[in-house]
C-alpha positions, 0 to 999 in steps of 0.5 A: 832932754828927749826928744819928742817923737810922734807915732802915727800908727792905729794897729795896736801890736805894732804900736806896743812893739815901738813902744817896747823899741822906744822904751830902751832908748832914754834920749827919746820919748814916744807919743802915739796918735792913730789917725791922721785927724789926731796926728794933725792936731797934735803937730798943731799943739807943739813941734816934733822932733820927727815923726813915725807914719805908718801909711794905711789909717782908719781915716787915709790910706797910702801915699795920700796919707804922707802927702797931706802931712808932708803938705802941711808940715814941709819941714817935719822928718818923717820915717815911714813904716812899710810893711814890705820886707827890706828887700822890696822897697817900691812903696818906700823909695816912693814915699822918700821922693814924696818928702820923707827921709827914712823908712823902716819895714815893720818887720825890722821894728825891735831890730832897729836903732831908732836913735839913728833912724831919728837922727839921721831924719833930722839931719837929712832935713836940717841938710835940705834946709842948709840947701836953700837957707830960711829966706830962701825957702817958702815955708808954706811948701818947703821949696827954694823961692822962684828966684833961687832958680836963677843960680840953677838957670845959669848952669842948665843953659850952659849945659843946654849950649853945649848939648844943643838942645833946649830950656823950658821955664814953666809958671804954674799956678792954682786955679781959683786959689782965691775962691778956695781961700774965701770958701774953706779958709786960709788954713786949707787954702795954704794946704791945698798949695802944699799939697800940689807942691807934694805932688809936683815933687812926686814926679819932677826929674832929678835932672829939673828944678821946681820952686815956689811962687806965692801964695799959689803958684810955682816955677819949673824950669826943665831941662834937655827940651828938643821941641814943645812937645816935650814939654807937652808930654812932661806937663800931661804926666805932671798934670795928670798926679797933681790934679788928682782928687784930694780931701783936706780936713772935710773938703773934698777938693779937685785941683787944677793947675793952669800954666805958662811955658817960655821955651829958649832954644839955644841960639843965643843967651836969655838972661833969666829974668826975661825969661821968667817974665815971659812965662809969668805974662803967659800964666797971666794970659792963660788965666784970664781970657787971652787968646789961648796961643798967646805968646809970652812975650810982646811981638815987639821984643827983641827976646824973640830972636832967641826965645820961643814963647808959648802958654797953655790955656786950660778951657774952665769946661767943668761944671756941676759939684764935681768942677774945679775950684 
């Protein structure tokens, strides 16, 4: 049986050259789409084996064009076209840490053994997957649910005693999640969530965790935190890409992210869930009309003798055609 493999791709030379590369391979069959609108109807029809991308459509341009699939497809392989030589791999290693698993230069098209380009996909996507089994991840953005973290906690404040420095457990949520869903439907709603998980993997440190927490909202537990204001700084670079301005089927969207941040400094060991809870209480202080310095944990707790707790109250002051949703 073939497998079905999808091109995205609106230059008709380089199509025909993958079709000719495609043509003497029996275990595959090519299908072609050339734009991102076509592309995302045929994945709605039927599954995929992978898919072949080239960035630069009639109808999106760049990394935005692999963000959008990978947003609402997390669990499709995808092999990026590139039309750089095999030596300048910027614009590649980037879309990798956007979600895709393999790229291949334009140039190298007819040279290449797209059996092995495809299956190596497939199993690098199967070994994520295998990473966080089914009931582990959301199947919305492809991430580890919030409460696979524990594991990870557990280990990164080991690390963080020996090494004396600090955790940061961040709860992000969407704002007006709700309203979108109301106004444009569940479809793009679930999308948007998709596409800021995209994003938030696009700039997350190797040596930090992010999760899902449905059907909005994430956790991000960062690592190697001396004071607030590292985390101040790895917030403004996170922010600063994911509330970038997206288009989703035909709405133009800006997002904006709100969170609650619980910081522990090594003193003495915070079960997770605690810790969790605090930044949950704080994200739930930032969006509503708490005082925006309020903490995340009660006065009264005895966490605070080890756990700093602080949340990040986004002022709404954006208004017009242009505000957030």
């Amino acid at each position: 049986m073939k497998l079905e493999v999808l091109l995205v791709e609106d230059c008709p030379e380089d199509a025909a050259l993958l079709e000719a590369a495609f043509a003497v391979e029996p275990r595959l069959r090519l299908e072609i789409a050339t734009t991102r609108r076509e592309a995302m109807r045929r994945l709605l029809e039927r599954p995929f084996a992978a898919l072949v991308l080239d960035l630069n459509l009639p109808d999106s341009v760049g990394l935005q064009t692999l963000e959008g699939i990978v947003a609402a497809h997390p669990n499709l392989p995808i092999v990026v076209l590139t039309g750089f030589a095999a030596g300048d791999a910027s614009l590649a290693i980037e879309a990798l840490r956007l979600g895709a698993q393999d790229f291949v230069p334009k140039s190298e098209i007819l040279r290449t053994d797209w059996w092995r380009v495809v299956a190596f996909a497939r199993e690098r996507k199967r070994h994520e997957r295998r990473l966080f089994p089914v009931g582990e991840r959301d199947p919305a953005t492809g991430l580890p649910f919030a409460h696979v973290l524990r594991r990870r906690f557990e280990e990164a404040q080991r690390r963080a005693w020996r090494a004396g420095v600090g955790l940061a457990l961040v709860a992000l949520a969407l704002r007006g999640y709700g309203q979108l869903r109301e106004e444009a439907g569940a479809d793009v709603a679930r999308r948007a969530v998709g596409l800021v998980a995209t994003r938030l993997r696009r700039v997350v440190r190797s040596t930090d965790a992010l999760a899902a927490a449905p059907p909005a909202g994430f956790r991000l537990l960062l690592e190697g935190i001396r004071s607030a204001t590292d985390v101040d700084r790895t917030l403004a670079r996170l922010t600063a890409i994911c509330e970038q301005e997206a288009v989703i089927d035909d709405h133009r969207l800006r997002l904006r992210l709100v969170d609650g941040r619980a910081i522990w400094q090594p003193a003495q060991p915070i079960p997770f869930d605690l810790l969790d809870a605090a930044a949950e209480r704080a994200l739930r202080q930032s969006l509503g009309d708490g005082d925006g310095g309020a903490d995340g944990l009660r006065p009264g707790d005895p966490a605070l003798r080890f756990a700093h707790v602080t949340a990040l109250r986004r002022a709404d002051s954006d208004t017009g055609d242009n505000a957030p949703i």
